[in-house]
C-alpha positions as CSV (number, residue, x, y, z in Angstrom):
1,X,0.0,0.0,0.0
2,X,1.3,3.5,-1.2
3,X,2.4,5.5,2.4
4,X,0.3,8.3,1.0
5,X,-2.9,6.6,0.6
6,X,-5.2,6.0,3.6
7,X,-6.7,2.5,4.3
8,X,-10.0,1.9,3.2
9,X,-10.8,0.4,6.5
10,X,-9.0,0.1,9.5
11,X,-9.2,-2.8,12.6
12,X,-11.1,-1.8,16.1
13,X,-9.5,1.2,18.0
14,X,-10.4,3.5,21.3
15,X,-9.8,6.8,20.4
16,X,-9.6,8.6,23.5
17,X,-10.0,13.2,22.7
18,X,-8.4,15.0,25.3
19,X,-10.4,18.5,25.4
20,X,-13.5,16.1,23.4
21,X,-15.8,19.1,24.3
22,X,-14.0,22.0,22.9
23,X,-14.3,24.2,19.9
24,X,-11.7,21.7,17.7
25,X,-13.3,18.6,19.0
26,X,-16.8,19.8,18.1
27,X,-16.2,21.7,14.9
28,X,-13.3,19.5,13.2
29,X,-12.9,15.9,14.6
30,X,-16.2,14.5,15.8
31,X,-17.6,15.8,12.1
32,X,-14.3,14.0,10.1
33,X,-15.0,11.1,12.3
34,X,-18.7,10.7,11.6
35,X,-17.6,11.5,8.0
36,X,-15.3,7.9,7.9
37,X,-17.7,5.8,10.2
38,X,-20.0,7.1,7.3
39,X,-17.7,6.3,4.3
40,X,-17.2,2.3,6.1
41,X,-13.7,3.8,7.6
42,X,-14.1,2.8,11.4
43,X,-14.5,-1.0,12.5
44,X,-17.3,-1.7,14.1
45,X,-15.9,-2.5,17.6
46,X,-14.2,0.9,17.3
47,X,-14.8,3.9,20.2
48,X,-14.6,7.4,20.9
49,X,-14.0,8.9,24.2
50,X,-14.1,12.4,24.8
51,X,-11.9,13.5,28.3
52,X,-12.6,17.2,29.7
53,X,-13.6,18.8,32.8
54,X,-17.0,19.2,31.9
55,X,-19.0,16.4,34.4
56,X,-21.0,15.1,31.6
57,X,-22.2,11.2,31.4
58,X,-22.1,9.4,28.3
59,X,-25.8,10.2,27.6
60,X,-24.8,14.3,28.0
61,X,-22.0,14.0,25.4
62,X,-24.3,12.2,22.6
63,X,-26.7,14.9,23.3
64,X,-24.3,17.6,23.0
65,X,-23.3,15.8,20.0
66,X,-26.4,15.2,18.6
67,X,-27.5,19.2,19.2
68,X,-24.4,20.6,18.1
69,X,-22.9,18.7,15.3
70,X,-25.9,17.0,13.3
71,X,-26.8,20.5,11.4
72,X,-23.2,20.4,9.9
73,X,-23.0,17.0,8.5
74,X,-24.9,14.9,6.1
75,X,-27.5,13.3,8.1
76,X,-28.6,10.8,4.9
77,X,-28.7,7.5,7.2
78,X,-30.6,7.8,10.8
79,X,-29.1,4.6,11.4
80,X,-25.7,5.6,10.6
81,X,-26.1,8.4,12.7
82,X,-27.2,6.5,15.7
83,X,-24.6,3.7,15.6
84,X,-21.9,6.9,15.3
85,X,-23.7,8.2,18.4
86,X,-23.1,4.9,20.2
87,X,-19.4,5.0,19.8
88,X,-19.4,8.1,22.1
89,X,-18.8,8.2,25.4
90,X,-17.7,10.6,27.7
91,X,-15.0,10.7,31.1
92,X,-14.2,13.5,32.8
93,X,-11.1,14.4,34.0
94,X,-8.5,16.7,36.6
95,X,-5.6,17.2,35.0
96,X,-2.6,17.6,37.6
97,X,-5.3,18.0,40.6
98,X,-5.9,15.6,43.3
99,X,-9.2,13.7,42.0
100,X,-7.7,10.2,40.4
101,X,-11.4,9.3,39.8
102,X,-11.2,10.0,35.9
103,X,-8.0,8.2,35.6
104,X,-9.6,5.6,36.9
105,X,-12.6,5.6,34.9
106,X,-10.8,5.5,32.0
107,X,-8.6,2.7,32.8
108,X,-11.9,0.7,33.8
109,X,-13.4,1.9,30.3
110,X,-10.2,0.5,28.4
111,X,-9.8,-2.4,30.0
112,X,-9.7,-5.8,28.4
113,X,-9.0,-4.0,24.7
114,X,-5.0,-3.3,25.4
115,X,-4.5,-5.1,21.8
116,X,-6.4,-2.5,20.3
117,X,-4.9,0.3,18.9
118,X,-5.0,3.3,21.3
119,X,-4.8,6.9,19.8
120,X,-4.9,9.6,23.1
121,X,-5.4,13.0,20.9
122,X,-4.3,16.1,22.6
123,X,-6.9,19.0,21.6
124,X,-5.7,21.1,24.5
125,X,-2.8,23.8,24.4
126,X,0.7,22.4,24.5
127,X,1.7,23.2,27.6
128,X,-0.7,20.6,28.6
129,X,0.9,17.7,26.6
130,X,3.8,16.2,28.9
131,X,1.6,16.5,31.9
132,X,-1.4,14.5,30.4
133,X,1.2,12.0,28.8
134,X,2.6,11.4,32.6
135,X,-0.5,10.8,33.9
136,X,-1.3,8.5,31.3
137,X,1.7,6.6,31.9
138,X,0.7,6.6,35.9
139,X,-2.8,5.4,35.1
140,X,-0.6,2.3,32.9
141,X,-3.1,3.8,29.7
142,X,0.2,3.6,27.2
143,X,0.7,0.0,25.7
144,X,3.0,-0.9,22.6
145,X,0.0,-0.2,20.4
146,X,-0.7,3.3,21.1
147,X,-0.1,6.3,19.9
148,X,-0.4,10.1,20.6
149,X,-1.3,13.3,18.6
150,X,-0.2,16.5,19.3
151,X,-1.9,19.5,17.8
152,X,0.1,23.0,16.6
153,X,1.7,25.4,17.8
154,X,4.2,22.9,19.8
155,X,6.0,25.7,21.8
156,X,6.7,29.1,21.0
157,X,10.6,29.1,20.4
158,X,13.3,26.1,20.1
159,X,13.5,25.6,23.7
160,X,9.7,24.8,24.0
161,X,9.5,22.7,21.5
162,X,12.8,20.6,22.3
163,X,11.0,20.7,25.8
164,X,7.9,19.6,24.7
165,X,9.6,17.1,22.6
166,X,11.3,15.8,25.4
167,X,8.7,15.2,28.1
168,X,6.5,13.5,25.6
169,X,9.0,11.1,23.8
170,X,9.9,10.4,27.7
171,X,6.5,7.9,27.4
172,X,6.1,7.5,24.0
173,X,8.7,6.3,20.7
174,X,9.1,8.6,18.5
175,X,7.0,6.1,16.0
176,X,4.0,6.4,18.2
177,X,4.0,10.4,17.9
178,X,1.9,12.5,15.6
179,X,2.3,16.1,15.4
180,X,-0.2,17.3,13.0
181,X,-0.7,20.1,11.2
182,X,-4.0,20.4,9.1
183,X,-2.6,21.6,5.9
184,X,-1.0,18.7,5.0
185,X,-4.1,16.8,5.0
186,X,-5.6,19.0,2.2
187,X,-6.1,17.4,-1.5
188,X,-4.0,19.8,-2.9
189,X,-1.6,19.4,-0.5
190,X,-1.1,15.9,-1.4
191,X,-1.8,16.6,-5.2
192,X,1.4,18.6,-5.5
193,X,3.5,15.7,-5.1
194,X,1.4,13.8,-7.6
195,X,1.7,16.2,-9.4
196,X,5.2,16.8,-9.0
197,X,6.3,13.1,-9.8
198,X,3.9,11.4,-11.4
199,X,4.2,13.9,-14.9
200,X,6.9,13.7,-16.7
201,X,7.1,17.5,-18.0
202,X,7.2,19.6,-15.0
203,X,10.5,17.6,-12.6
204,X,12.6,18.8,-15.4
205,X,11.7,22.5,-14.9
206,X,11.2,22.5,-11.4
207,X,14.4,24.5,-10.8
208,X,16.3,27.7,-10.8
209,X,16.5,27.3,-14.4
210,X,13.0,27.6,-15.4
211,X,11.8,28.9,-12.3
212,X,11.3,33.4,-11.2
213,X,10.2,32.4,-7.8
214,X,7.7,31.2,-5.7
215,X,5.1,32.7,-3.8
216,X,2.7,30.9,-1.0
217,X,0.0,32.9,0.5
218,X,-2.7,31.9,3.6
219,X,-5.1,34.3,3.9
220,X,-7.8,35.3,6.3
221,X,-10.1,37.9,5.7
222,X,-11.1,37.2,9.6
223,X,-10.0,39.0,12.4
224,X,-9.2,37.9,16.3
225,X,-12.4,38.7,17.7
226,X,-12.6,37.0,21.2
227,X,-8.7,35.8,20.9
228,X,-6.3,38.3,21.7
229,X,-5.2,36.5,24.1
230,X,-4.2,33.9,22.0
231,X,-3.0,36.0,19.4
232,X,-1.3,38.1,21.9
233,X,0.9,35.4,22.6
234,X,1.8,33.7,19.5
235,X,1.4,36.1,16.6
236,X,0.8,35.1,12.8
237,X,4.8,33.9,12.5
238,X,4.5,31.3,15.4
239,X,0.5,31.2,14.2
240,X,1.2,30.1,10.8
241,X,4.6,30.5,9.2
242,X,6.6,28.2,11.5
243,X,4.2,25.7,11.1
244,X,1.7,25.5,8.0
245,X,3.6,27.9,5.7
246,X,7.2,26.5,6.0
247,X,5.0,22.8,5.4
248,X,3.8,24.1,2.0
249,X,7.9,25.4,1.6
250,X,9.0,22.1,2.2
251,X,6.9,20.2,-0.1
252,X,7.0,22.5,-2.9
253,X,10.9,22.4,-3.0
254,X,11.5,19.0,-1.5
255,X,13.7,16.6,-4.0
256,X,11.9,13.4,-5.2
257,X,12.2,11.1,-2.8
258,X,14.4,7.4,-3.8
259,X,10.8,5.5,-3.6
260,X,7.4,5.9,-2.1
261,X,7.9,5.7,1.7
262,X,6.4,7.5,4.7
263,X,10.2,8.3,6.1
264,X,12.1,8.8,2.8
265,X,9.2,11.8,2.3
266,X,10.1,13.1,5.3
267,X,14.0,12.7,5.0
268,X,13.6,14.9,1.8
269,X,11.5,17.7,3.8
270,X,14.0,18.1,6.9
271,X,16.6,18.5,4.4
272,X,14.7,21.7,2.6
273,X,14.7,23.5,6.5
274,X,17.9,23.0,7.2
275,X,19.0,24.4,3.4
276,X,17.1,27.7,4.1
277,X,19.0,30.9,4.6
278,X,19.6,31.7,7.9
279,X,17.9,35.6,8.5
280,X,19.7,36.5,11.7
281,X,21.2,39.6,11.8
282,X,18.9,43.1,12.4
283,X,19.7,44.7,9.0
284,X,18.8,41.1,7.4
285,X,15.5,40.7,8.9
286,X,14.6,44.3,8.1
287,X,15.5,43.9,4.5
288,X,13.8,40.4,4.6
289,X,10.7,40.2,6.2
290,X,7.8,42.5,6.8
291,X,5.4,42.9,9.9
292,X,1.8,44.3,10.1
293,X,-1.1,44.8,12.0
294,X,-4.6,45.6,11.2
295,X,-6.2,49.1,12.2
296,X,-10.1,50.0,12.0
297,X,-11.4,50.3,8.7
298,X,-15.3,51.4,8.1
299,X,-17.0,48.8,10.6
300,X,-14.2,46.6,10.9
301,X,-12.3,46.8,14.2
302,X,-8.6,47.4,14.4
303,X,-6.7,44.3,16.2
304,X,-6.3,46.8,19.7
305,X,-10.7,47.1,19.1
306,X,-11.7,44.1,18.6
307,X,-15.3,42.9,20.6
308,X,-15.0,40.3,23.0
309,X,-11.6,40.4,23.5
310,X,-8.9,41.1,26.5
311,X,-8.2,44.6,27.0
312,X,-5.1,45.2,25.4
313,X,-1.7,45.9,26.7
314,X,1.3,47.4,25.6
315,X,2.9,44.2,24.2
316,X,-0.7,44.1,22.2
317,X,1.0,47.3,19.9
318,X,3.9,44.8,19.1
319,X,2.0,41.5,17.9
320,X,2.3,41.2,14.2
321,X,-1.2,39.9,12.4
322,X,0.9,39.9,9.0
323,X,3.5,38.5,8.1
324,X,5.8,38.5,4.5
325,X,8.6,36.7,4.3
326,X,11.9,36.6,1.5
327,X,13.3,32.8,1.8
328,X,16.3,31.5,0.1
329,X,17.3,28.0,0.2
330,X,20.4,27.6,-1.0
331,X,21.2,24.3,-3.1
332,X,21.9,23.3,-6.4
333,X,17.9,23.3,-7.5
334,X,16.6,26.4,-6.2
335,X,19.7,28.9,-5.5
336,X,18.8,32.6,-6.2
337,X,15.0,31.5,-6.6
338,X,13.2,33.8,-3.8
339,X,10.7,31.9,-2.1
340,X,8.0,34.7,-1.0
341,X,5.8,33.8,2.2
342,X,2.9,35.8,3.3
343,X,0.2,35.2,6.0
344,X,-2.6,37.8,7.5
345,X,-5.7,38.4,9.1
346,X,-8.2,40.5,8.1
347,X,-7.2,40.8,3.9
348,X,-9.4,41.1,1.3
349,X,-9.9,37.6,0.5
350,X,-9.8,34.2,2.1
351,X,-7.3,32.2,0.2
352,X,-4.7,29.5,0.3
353,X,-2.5,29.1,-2.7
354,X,0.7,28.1,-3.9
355,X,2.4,30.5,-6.9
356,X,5.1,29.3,-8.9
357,X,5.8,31.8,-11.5
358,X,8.2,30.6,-14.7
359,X,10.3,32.7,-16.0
360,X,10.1,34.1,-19.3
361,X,10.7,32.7,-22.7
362,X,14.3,33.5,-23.9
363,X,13.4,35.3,-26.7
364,X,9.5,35.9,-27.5
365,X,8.7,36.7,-31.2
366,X,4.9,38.0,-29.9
367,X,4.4,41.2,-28.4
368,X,2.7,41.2,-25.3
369,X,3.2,37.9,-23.6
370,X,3.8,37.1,-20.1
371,X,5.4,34.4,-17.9
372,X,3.5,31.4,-17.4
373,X,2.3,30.5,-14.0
374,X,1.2,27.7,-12.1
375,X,-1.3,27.9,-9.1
376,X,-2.3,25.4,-6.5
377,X,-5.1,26.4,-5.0
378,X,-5.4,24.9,-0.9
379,X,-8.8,26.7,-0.5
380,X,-11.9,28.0,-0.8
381,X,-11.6,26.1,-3.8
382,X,-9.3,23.3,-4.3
383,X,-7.4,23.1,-8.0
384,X,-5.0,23.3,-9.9
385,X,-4.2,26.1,-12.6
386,X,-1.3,26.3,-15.3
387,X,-1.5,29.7,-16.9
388,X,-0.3,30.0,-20.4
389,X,-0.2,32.2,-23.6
390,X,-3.1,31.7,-26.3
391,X,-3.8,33.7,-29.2
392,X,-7.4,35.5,-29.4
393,X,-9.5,34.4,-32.1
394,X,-9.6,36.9,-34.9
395,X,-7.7,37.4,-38.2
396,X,-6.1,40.4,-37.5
397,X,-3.2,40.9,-35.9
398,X,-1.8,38.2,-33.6
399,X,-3.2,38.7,-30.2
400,X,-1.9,36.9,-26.8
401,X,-3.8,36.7,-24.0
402,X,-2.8,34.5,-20.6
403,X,-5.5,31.5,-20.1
404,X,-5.9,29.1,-17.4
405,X,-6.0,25.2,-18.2
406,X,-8.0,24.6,-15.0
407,X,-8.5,21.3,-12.6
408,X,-11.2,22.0,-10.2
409,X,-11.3,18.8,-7.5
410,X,-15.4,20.1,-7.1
411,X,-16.2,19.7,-11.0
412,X,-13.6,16.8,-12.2
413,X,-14.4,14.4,-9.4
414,X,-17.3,13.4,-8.9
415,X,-16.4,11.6,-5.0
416,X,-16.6,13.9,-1.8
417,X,-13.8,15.2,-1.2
418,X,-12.5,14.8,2.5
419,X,-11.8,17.7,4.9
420,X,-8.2,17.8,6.2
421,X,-9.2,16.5,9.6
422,X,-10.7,13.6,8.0
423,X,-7.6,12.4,6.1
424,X,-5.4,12.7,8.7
425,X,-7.5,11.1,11.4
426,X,-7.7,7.9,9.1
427,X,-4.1,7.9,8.9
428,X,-3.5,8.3,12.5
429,X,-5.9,5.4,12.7
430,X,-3.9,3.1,10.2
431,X,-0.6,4.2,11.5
432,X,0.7,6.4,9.0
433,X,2.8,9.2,9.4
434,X,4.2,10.3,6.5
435,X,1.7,13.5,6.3
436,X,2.8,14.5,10.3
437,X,6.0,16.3,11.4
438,X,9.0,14.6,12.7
439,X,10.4,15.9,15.7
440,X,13.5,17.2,13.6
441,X,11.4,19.1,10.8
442,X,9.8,20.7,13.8
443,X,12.6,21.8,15.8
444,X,14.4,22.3,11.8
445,X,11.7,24.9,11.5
446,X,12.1,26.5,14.7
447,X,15.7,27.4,14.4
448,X,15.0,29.1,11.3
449,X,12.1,31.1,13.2
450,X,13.9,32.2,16.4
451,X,16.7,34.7,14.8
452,X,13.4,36.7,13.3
453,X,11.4,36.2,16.3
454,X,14.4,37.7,18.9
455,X,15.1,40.7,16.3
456,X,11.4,41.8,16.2
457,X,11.1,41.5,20.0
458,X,14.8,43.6,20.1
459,X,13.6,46.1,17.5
460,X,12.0,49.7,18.7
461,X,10.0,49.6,15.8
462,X,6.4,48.7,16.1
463,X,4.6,47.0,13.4
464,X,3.4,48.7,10.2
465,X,-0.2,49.5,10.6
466,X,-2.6,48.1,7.2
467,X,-6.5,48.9,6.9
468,X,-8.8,46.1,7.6
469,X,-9.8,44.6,4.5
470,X,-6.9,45.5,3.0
471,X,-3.6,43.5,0.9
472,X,-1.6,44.0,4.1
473,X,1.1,47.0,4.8
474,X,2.7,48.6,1.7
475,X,6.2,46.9,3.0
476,X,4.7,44.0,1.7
477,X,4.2,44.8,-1.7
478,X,7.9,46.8,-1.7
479,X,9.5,43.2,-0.8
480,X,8.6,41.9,-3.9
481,X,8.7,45.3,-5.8
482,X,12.5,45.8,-5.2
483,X,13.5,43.0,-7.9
484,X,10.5,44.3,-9.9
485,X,7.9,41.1,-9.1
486,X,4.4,41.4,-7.1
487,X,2.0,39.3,-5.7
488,X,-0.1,37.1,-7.4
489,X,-3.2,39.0,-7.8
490,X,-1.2,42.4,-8.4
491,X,0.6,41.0,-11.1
């Protein structure tokens, strides 16, 4: 079985959701899991166990389930929905406190199944994920067959991480951990390595020779309403860059791989981190990176405004909600080829998309042509364009005008395709990890993070302020506009 294709079905497991009643659980998880106990995905025998604080009996949770969830999936099957209801059930838990009762409960719930496969999911902030991995070593949860998922960010610097790292590889192997991010788990995602080496005409012009540079943009025409706090603390670069951005990076410029296989994938992505310029000194990360953050704009608030939220505080004037980034990585395929990374809240448009802009033809006999362009589209829709030169119809003169050849996954397919969360969890679930970070590509990425991260928190200089609704700060646009490029839908 290929590494990057899921199981069709997968033998009995206890899935056990630390944080089961939160916003993640409820909005992204229990939906991807209905979705595959839907689709025939989940054996029979297999059972989900939500862990929080919040008192609830098994009867609660299916309820809560069953008010809160049903309205966003398809509900086709009452029967499918009422066997999916059955594989709830619900403990409740103090973590680090004195009451052992949940622990207990849960061992008394698992017991008699420890030749199942065991996945404990940690939908809870990191700081949280040595001590819940102690205690479920105390409570003798962890058997050969199980496995852990950690969700992003893991730490907020190199020492966190390496921290965090540490405390849970003191219970579990490395092979039992998965770090996830959600990106990777998205069609296109995985259709750029199809893409990449599965068609014989683009590997040979997949590098500086062919190649302007690349650009890879998340955008989020949301704000932080209610989550300063958060955002406070971890900004858009430790939000998104370190994490989902420098994913895309990695698998965009990774070399193919010596054969199909979950760790030879990975090998190749480590080895893009640790080939990507170092930005460390002051004057670098000036010339190299832009920050922003959003102001009032009409009715949208500015990030210091914004309803529901803590009151701000003077490190609230220094948190970046944009980010734009010049990466090099400097080896033999992509040396001098400026990788261009840009993430932001509150921009015009909600879009995830990978650029990769050719460079011209070496002499063009046509007036008025342009490069071509290819465009991987991670959402709202996912596809795939290559832009090229056509001539308009007509017999005049000749006429060039830059089409798309188009492949939208919505109209050429006719099967559902699966949200991230779905994916992944079925690969957790068959015990593949080739779509989750390895505890070196996240600490790779991290090193390359810090140097920016302690010059912006060095620097005097606050960041550049961008409407609401707008493209981001006009530093962003001069990044690109100093070797005469812009972004994508500038250009």
């Amino acid at each position: 079985m290929s590494p990057l294709s899921s199981p069709a079905a997968v033998h009995a497991a206890d899935l056990v959701v630390f944080g089961g009643t939160g916003d993640l659980s409820m909005r992204k998880l229990i939906p991807a899991l209905y979705h595959s106990d839907r689709d025939g995905r989940l054996a029979p025998e297999t059972r989900i166990v939500a862990m929080s604080r919040g008192g609830l009996t098994d009867a609660d949770f299916r309820g809560k389930v069953d008010a809160d969830v049903r309205d966003q999936v398809p509900v086709d099957d009452p029967a499918v929905w009422q066997r999916f209801l059955g594989r709830l059930h619900h403990v409740s838990v103090d973590v680090g406190g004195s009451d052992r009762s949940g622990w207990s409960a849960l061992s008394r719930l698992l017991a008699g199944h420890e030749q199942r496969d065991r996945v404990f999911y940690l939908a809870s902030p990191p700081m949280t994920f040595g001590p819940f991995c102690r205690e479920l070593e105390a409570a003798g949860l962890v058997t050969p067959h199980s496995r852990v998922v950690l969700e992003k960010p893991l730490g907020r610097d190199l020492p966190s991480a390496q921290r965090i790292n540490d405390e849970v590889g003191a219970i579990f192997d490395e092979r039992q951990i998965f770090r996830i991010d959600h990106y990777l788990g998205k069609e296109t995602v995985q259709n750029l390595l199809v893409l990449r080496f599965a068609n014989a005409f683009l590997e040979p012009i997949w590098n500086s020779l062919w190649i302007d540079h690349v650009q890879i943009t998340v955008a989020e025409t949301v704000g932080t309403p209610g989550r300063r706090g958060y955002y406070d603390q971890a900004g858009a670069l430790r939000d998104m860059v370190q994490n989902h951005l420098l994913q895309l990076l990695t698998l965009t410029a990774m070399e193919p791989p010596a054969r199909n296989d979950r760790e030879a994938i990975r090998d190749e992505k480590v080895k893009v981190l640790q080939a990507l310029r170092p930005i460390q000194e002051a004057s670098e990360v000036d010339r190299f990176t832009v920050r922003g953050q959003y102001v009032g704009e009409g009715a949208m608030a500015g990030y210091l405004d914004e309803p529901g939220s803590t009151p701000p505080t003077r490190d609230s004037e220094r948190v970046e909600t944009f980010t734009a980034i010049r990466a090099e990585i400097k080896n033999w395929r992509w040396a001098g080829v400026p990788f261009y990374l840009r993430t932001g809240k509150r921009m015009p448009r909600r879009v995830s998309e990978i650029v990769v802009q050719f460079k011209d033809v070496p002499h063009s006999i046509y007036p008025g042509g342009s490069p071509n362009r290819l465009v991987l589209r991670l959402q709202p829709e996912e596809g795939i364009q290559l832009h090229i030169m056509a001539k308009e119809p007509g017999a005049g003169e000749t006429t060039l005008k830059p089409v798309p050849l188009s492949l939208s996954f919505g109209e050429t397919f006719t099967t559902r395709v699966p949200e991230a969360y779905e994916r992944l969890l079925s690969d957790v679930l068959g015990g593949n990890p080739t779509l989750f970070m390895r505890r070196d590509e996240v600490e790779a990425a991290w090193r390359w993070i810090d140097p920016i991260l302690a010059a912006w928190e060095s620097s005097a200089d606050l960041p550049e302020p961008y409407p609401a609704g707008s493209p981001g700060p006009a530093g962003a646009r001069e990044l690109l506009g100093r070797s005469g490029r812009a972004w994508h839908e500038e250009a």
